[in-house]
TIDRENKOL-217536 format. One record per residue (C-alpha): residue number from 1; x, y, z. Coordinates in nm, 4 decimals, m for minus. Layout:
% residues N
R  num      east     north        up
R  NUM         X         Y         Z
...
//
This chain:
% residues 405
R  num      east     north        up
R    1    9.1286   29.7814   m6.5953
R    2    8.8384   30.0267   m6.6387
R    3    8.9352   30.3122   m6.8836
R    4    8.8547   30.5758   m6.6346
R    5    8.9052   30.5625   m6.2684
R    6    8.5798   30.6627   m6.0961
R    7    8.3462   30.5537   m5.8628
R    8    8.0310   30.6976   m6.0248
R    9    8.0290   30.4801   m6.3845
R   10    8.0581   30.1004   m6.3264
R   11    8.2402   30.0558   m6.7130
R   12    8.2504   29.7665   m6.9330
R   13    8.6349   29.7139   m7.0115
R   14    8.5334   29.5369   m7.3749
R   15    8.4714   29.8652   m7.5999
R   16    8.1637   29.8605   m7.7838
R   17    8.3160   30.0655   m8.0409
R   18    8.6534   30.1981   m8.2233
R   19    8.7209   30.5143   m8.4377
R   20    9.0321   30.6588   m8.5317
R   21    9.0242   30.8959   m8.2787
R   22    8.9059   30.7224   m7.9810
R   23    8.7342   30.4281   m7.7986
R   24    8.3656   30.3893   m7.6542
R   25    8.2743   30.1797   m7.3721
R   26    7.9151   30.1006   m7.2396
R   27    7.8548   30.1842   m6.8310
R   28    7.6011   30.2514   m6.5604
R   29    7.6072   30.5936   m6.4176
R   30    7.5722   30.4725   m6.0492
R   31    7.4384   30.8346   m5.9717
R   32    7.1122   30.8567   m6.1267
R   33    7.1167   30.5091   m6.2238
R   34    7.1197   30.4968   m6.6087
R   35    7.2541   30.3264   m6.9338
R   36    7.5044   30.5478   m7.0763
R   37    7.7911   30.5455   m7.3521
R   38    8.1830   30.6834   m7.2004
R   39    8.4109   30.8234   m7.5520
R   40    8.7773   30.8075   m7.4613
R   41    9.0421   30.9930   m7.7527
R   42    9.3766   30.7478   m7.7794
R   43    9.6174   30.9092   m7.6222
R   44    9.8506   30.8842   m7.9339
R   45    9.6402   31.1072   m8.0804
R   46    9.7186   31.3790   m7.8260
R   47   10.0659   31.3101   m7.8913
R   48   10.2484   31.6440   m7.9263
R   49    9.9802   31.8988   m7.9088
R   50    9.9349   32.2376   m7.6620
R   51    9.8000   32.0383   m7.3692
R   52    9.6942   32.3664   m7.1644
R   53    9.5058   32.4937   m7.4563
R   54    9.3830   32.1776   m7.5473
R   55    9.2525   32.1299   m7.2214
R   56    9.0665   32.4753   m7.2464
R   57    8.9036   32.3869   m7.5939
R   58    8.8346   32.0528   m7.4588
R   59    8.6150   32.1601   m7.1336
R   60    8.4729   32.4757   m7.4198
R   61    8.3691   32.2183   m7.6531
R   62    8.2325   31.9735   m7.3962
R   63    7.9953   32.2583   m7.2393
R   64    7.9149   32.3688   m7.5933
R   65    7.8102   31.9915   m7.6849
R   66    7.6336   31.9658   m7.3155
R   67    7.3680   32.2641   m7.3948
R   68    7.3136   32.1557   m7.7377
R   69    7.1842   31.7934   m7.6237
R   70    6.9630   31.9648   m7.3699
R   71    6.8663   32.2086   m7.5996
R   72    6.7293   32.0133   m7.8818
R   73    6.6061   31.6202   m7.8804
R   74    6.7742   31.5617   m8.2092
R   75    7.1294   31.6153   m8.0296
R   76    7.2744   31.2946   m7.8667
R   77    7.3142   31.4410   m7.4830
R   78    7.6010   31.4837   m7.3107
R   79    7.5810   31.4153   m6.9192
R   80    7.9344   31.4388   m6.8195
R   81    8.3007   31.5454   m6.9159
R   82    8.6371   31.5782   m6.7614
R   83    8.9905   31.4017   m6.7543
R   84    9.1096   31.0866   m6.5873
R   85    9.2888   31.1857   m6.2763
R   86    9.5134   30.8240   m6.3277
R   87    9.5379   30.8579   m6.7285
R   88    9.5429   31.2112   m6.7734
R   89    9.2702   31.0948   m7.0637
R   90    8.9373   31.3626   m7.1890
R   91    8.6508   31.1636   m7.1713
R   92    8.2492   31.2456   m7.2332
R   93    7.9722   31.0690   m7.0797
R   94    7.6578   31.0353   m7.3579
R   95    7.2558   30.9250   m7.3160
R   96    7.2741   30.5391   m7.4713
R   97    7.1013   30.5513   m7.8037
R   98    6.9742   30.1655   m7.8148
R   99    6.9202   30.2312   m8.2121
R  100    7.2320   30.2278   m8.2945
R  101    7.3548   30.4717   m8.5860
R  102    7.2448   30.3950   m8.9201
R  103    7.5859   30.2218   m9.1017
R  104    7.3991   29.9072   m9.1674
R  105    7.1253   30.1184   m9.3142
R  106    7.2935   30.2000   m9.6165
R  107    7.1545   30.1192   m9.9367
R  108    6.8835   29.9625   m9.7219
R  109    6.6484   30.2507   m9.6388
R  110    6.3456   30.3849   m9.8075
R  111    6.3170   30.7215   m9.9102
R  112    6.0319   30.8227   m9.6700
R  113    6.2269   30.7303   m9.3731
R  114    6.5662   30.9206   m9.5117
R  115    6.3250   31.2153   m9.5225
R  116    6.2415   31.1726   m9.1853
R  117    6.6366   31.1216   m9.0597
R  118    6.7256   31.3907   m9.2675
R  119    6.4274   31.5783   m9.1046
R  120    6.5665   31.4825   m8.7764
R  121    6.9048   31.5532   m8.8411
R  122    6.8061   31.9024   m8.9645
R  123    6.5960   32.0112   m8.6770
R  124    6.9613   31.9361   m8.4512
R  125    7.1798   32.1554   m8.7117
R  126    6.9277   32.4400   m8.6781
R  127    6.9959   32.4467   m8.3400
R  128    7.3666   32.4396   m8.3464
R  129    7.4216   32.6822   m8.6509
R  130    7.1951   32.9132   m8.4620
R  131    7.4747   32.8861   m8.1633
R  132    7.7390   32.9020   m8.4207
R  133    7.8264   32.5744   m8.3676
R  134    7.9955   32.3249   m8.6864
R  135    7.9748   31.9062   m8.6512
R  136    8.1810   31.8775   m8.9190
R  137    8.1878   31.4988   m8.9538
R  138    7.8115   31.4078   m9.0736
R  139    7.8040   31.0625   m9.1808
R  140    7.5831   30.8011   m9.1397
R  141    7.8085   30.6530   m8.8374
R  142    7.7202   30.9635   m8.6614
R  143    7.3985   30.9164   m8.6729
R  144    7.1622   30.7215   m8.4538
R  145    6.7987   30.6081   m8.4223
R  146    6.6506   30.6322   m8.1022
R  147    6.3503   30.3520   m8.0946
R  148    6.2104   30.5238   m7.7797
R  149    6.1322   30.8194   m7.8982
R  150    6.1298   30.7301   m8.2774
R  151    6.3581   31.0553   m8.3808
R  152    6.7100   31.0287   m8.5196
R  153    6.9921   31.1871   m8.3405
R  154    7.3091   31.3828   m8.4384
R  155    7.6377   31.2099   m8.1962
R  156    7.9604   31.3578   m8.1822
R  157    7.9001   31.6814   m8.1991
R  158    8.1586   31.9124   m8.1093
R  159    8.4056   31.6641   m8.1033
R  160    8.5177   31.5998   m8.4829
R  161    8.5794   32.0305   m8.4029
R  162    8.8009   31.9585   m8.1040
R  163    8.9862   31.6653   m8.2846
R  164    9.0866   31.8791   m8.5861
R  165    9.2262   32.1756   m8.3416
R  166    9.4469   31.9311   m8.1862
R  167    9.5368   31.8207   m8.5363
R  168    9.6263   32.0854   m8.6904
R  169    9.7757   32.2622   m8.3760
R  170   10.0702   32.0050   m8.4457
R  171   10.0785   32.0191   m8.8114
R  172    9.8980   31.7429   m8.8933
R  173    9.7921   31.6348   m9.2245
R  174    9.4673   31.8277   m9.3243
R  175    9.3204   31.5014   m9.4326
R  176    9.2978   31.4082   m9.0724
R  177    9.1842   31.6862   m8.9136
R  178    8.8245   31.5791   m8.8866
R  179    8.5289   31.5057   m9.1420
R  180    8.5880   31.2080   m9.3791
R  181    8.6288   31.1463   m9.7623
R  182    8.3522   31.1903   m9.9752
R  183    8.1047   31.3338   m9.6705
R  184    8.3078   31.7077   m9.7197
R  185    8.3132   31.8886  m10.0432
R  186    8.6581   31.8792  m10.2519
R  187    8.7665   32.2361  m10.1624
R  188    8.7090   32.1844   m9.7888
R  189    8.9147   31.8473   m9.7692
R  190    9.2168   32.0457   m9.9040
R  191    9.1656   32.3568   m9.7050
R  192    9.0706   32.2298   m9.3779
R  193    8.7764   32.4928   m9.3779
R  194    8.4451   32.3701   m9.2277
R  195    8.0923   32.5944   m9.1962
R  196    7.7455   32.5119   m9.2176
R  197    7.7669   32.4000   m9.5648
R  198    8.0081   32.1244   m9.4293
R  199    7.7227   32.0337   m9.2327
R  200    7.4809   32.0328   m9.4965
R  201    7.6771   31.8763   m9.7588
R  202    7.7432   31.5729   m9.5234
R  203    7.3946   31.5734   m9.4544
R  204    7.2733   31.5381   m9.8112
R  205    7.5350   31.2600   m9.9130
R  206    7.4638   31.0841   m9.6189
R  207    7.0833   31.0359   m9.7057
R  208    7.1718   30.9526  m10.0954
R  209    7.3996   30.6944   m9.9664
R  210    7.1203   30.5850   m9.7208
R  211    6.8951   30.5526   m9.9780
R  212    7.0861   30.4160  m10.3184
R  213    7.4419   30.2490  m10.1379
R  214    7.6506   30.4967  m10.3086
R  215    7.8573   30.8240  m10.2054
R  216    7.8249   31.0231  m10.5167
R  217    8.2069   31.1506  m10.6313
R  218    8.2079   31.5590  m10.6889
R  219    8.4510   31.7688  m10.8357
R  220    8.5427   32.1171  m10.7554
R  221    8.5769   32.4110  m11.1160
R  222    8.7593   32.6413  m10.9403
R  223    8.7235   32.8606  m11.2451
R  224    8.3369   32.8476  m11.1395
R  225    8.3706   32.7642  m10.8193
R  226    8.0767   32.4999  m10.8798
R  227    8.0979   32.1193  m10.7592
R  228    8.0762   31.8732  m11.0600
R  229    7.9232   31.5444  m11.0280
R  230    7.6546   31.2391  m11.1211
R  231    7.3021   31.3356  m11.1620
R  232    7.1322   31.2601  m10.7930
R  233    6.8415   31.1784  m11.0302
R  234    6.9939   30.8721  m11.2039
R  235    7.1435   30.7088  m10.8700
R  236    6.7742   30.7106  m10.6608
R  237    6.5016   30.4011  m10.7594
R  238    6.2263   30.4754  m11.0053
R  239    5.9640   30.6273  m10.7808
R  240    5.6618   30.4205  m10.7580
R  241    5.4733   30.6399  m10.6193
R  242    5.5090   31.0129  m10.4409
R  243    5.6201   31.0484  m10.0562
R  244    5.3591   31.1675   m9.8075
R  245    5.4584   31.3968   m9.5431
R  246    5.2728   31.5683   m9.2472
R  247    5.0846   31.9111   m9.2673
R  248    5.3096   32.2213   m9.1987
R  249    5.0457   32.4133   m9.0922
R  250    5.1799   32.4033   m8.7403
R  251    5.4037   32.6790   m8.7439
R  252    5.7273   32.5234   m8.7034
R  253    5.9644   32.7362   m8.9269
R  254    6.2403   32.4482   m8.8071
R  255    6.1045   32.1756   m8.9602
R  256    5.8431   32.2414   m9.2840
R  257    5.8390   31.8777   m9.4395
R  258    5.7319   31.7357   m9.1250
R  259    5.7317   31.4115   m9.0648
R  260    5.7693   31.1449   m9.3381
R  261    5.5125   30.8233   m9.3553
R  262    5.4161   30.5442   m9.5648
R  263    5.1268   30.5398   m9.8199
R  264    4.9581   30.3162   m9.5767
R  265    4.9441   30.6372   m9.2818
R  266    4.8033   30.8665   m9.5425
R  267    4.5087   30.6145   m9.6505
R  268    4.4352   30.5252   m9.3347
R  269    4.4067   30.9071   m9.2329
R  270    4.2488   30.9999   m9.5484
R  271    3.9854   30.7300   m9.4978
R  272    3.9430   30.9357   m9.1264
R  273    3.8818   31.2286   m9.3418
R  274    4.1978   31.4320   m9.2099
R  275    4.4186   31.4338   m9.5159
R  276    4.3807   31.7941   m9.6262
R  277    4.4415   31.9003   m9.2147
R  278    4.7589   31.6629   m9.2189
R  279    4.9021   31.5049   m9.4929
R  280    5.0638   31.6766   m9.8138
R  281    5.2691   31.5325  m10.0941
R  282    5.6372   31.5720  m10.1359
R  283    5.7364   31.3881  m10.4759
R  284    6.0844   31.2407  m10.4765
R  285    6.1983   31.4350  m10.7356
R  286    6.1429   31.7695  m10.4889
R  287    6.3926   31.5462  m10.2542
R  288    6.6651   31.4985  m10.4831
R  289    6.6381   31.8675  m10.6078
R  290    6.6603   31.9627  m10.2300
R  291    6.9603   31.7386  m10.1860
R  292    7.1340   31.8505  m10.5115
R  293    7.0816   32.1720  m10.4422
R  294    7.3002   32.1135  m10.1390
R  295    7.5786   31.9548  m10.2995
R  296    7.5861   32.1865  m10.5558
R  297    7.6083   32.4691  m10.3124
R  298    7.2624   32.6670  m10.4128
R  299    7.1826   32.6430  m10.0339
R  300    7.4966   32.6868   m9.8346
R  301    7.3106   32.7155   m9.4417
R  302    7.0564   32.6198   m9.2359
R  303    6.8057   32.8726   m9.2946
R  304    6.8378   32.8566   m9.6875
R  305    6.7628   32.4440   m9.6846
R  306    6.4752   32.5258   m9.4574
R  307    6.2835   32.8348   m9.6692
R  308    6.3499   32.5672   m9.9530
R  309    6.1887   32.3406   m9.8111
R  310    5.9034   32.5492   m9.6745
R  311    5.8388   32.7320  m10.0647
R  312    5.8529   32.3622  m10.2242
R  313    5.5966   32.2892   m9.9949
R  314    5.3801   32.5515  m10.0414
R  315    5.3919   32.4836  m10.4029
R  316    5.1751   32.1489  m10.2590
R  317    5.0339   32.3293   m9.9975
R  318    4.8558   32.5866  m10.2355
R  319    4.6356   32.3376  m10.4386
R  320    4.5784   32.0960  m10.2267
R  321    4.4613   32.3975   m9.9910
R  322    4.2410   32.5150  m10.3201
R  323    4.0915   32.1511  m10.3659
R  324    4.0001   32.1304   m9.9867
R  325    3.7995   32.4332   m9.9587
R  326    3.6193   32.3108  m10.2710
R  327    3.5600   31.9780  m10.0481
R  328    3.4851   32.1370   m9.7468
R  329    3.2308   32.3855   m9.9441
R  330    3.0813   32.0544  m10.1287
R  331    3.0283   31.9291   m9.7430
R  332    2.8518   32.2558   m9.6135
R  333    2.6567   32.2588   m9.9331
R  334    2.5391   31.9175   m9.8825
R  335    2.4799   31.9607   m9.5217
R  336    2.2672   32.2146   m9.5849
R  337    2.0542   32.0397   m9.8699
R  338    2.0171   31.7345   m9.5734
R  339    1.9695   31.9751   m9.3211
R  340    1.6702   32.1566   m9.5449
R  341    1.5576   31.8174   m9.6521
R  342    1.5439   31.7260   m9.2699
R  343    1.3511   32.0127   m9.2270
R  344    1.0988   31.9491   m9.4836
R  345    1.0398   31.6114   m9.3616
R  346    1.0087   31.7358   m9.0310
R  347    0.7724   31.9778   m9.1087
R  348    0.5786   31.7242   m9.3259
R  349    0.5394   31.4711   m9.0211
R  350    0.4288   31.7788   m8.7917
R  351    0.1836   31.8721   m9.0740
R  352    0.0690   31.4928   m9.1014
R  353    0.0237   31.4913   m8.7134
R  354   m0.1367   31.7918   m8.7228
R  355   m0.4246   31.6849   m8.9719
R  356   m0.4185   31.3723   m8.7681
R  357   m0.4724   31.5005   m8.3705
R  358   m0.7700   31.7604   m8.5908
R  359   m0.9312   31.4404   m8.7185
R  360   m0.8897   31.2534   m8.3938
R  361   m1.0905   31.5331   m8.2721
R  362   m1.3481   31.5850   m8.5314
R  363   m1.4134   31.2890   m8.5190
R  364   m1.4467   31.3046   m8.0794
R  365   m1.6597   31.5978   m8.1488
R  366   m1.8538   31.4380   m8.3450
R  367   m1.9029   31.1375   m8.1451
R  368   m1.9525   31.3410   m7.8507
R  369   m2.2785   31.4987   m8.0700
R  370   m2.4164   31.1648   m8.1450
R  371   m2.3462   31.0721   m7.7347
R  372   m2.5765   31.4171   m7.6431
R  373   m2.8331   31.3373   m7.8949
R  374   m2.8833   31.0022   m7.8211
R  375   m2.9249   31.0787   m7.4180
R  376   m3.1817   31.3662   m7.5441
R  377   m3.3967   31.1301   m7.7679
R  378   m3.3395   30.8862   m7.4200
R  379   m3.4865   31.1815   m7.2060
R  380   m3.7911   31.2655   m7.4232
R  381   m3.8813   30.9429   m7.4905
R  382   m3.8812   30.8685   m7.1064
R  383   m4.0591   31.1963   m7.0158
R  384   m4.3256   31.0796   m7.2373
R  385   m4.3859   30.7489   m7.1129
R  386   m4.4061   30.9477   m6.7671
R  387   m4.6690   31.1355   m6.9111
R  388   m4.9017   30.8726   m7.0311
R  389   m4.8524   30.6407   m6.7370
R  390   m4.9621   30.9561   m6.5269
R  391   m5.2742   31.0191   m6.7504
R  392   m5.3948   30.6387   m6.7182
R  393   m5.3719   30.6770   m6.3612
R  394   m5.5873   30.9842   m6.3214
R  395   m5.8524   30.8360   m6.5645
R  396   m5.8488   30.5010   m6.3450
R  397   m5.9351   30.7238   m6.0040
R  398   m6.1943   30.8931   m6.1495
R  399   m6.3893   30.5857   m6.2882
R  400   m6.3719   30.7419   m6.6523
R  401   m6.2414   30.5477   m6.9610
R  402   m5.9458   30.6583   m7.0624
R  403   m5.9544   30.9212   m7.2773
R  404   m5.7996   30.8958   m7.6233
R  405   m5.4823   31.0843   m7.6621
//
């Protein structure tokens, strides 16, 4: 028996997924003929709670999560939402991420590629803070890689939020009502409080556990109010060498680092001569100050992770930026010295052609000379062999001896 009652989705009755809060099932949306992914909340979970104002949140949240997705590509869509007219059951129709999210990832992925998921993953939170909008349940299990289009994608959203309202509009234990150990800081587990910092400090222990295996343990001084915990420094690898990132030069306030890529990438580009137009280093130990300033709640929103990110890059930015004008002004300078020494040369081979066409026709002019005086010499020798044949004729008509010439 399907888990919804519709004629539009054609549902697989196996779920493809189980969470403490609901069920997901893979379907066809017969409509506009598409993969998609159906969520379902167990109904034991609504056990108890204000259905009529549940079921006002519910369709608030759903709408909320609906323009998010469309909003921003780093927000798993949401295509459809309502209740199931035989269950009585919420349920949201999502885009199918083939990816999958990134649980078996962890302790398995290299710090370039966190960047970019964290990258990802941050470029969806602007979004949603900007709209006032909490996840509150960042985790790696939330989320997923999208091979299409190569970008990591926030899921969920808006419904850990709806979840905990239900919760805690019954009473329930604050340790249910949404988020999960370790991904929240200490105070927020006990007070049920979530913000953007919730989001953020999921974020950043979701990419150290991505990276090194482990969820790094914090506690809370309320006398400072300060998280204390493990050095971020000592749980990451020895870096073998710094992490490249793309040029920021772009003007994309939302995303500074841009996009993270091997050593190989930034060789290969360099060799193309575009490394100062669109690669900069980010060393790994700017990463884990970014991420422990996070958890240690130095940068408590959106908008104070991203100016962090865009000064620490700028510290790059600025003598990198220095060392490529001195390139590109080594270029022009020796462009100009070949384009000079092209010009000599070229004026050389116009002189040499020049004293060669005036000796091609000296030396016509002269031969031309020779030529005239030649036929002259030709001329006067033949007039005067006219002149003495016409002598010896007259003497032989007259009878007289030829006179001596």
């Amino acid at each position: 028996m399907p888990i919804i009652s519709t004629e539009r989705y054609d549902i697989d009755p196996q779920p493809i997924g189980k969470g403490g809060f609901g069920e997901a099932y893979a379907a066809r949306d017969l409509l506009f003929d598409r993969e998609v992914v159906i969520k379902t909340i167990i109904a034991s979970r609504l056990y108890g709670i204000d259905e009529p104002a549940f079921r006002h949140q519910f369709f608030r949240e759903a709408l909320v999560s609906a323009k998010l997705g469309h909003e921003s590509n780093y927000i798993v869509k949401v295509f459809d939402y309502g209740y199931d007219r035989d269950t009585d059951l919420p349920f949201f129709v999502m885009e199918k991420i083939e990816g999958g999210d990134l649980s078996d990832r962890v302790g398995r992925m290299d710090i370039p590629t966190a960047l970019k998921a964290m990258s990802d993953v941050l470029k969806g939170l602007a979004v949603a803070h900007k709209h006032g909008v909490i996840h509150s349940d960042i985790s790696p299990d939330n989320i997923l890689f999208d091979p299409q289009s190569k970008t990591y994608k926030l899921n969920d959203f808006g419904l850990a939020k709806l979840l905990s309202s239900a919760l805690m509009s019954r009473r329930a234990s604050l340790s249910l009502t949404g988020g999960k150990p370790g991904y929240l800081p200490i105070d927020q587990w006990h007070t049920g409080d979530r913000n953007q910092f919730s989001d953020l400090y999921g974020l950043a222990v979701s990419i150290v556990e991505l990276v090194t295996g482990n969820v790094p343990l914090w506690g809370f001084d309320f006398k400072t109010g300060q998280l204390t915990g493990p050095d971020l420094a000592d749980l990451f690898p020895t870096a073998d060498e710094d992490v490249i990132v793309s040029k920021v030069f772009d003007n994309q306030p939302e995303h500074p680092f841009g996009v993270a890529a091997h050593s190989a990438d930034f060789d290969y580009w360099r060799s193309q001569g575009s490394y100062y137009h669109y690669w900069v280093y980010v060393t790994q130990a700017d990463i884990v100050s970014l991420l422990s300033s996070i958890i240690r709640r130095e940068l408590t929103d959106s908008k104070s992770v991203l100016s962090f990110m865009a000064q620490r890059t700028l510290e790059h930015i600025k003598p990198i930026e220095q060392t490529w004008r001195e390139e590109e002004e080594a270029k022009a300078e020796t462009r100009r010295e070949e384009e000079e020494a092209a010009k000599k040369r070229q004026e050389e081979e116009e002189r040499k052609q020049q004293q060669e066409e005036l000796h091609t026709q000296q030396a016509a002019e002269a031969l031309m000379r020779q030529q005239l005086k030649e036929e002259v010499r030709k001329e006067l020798q033949e007039e005067l062999h006219r002149d003495v044949v016409v002598t010896a004729d007259m003497d032989h008509d007259s009878g007289s001896e030829p006179k001596s010439r």
